[in-house]
C-alpha positions as CSV (number, residue, x, y, z in Angstrom):
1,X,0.0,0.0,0.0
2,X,3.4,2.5,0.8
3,X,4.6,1.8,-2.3
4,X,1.1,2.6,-4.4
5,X,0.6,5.5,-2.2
6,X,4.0,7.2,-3.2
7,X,3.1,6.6,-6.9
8,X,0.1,8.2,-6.4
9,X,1.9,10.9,-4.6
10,X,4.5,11.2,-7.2
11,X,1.5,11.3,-9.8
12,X,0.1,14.0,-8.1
13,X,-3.1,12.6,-7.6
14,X,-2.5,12.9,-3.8
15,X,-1.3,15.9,-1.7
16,X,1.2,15.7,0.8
17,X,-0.5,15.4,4.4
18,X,-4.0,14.4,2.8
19,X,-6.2,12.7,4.5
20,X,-8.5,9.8,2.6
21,X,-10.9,7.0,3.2
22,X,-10.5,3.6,2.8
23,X,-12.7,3.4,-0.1
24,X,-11.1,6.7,-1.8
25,X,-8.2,5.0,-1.9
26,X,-9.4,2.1,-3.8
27,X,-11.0,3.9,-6.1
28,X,-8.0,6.1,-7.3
29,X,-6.4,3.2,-7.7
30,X,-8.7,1.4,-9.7
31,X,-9.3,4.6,-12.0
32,X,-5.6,4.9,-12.3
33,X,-4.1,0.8,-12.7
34,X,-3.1,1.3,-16.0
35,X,-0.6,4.3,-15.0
36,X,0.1,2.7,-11.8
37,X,1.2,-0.9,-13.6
38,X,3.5,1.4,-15.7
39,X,5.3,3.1,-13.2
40,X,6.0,0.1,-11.6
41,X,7.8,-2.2,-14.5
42,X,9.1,1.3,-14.9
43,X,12.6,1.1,-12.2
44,X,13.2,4.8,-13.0
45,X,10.2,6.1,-12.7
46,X,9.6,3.8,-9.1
47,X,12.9,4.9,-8.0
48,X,11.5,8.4,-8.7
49,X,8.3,7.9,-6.6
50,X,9.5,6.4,-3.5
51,X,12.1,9.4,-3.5
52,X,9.3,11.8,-3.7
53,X,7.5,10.6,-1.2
54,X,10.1,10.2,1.7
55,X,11.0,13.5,1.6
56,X,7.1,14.9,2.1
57,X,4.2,14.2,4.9
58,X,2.4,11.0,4.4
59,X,-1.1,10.4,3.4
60,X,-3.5,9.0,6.0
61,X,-5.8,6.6,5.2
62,X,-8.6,6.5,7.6
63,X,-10.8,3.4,7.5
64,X,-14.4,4.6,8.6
65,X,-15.2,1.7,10.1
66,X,-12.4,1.9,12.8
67,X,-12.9,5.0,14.2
């Protein structure tokens, strides 16, 4: 889920400190699999996202059901 989240990040599709739902989640990264699958066969491009996202505040997920 780390990984995903820092291409999503690096895709800007997230902001830095945002927080999400569970189900938000899933559905970014069902809309964006095709982009996702390609950053990671991509080792560049992966190398490039985990990068990004180490040096910026995480996303939270928060799972509504837990709260």
């Amino acid at each position: 889920m780390e990984f995903i989240l820092a291409i999503l990040l690096w895709m800007g599709l997230l902001s830095p400190g945002q927080q999400i739902t569970k189900s938000q989640y899933t559905q970014l990264v069902e809309l964006n699999s095709t982009a996702i699958q390609q950053v990671t066969s991509d080792t560049l491009a992966s190398q490039q996202a985990v990068t990004g996202s180490t040096q910026s505040p995480q996303v939270v997920i928060i799972d509504p059901l837990f709260q």
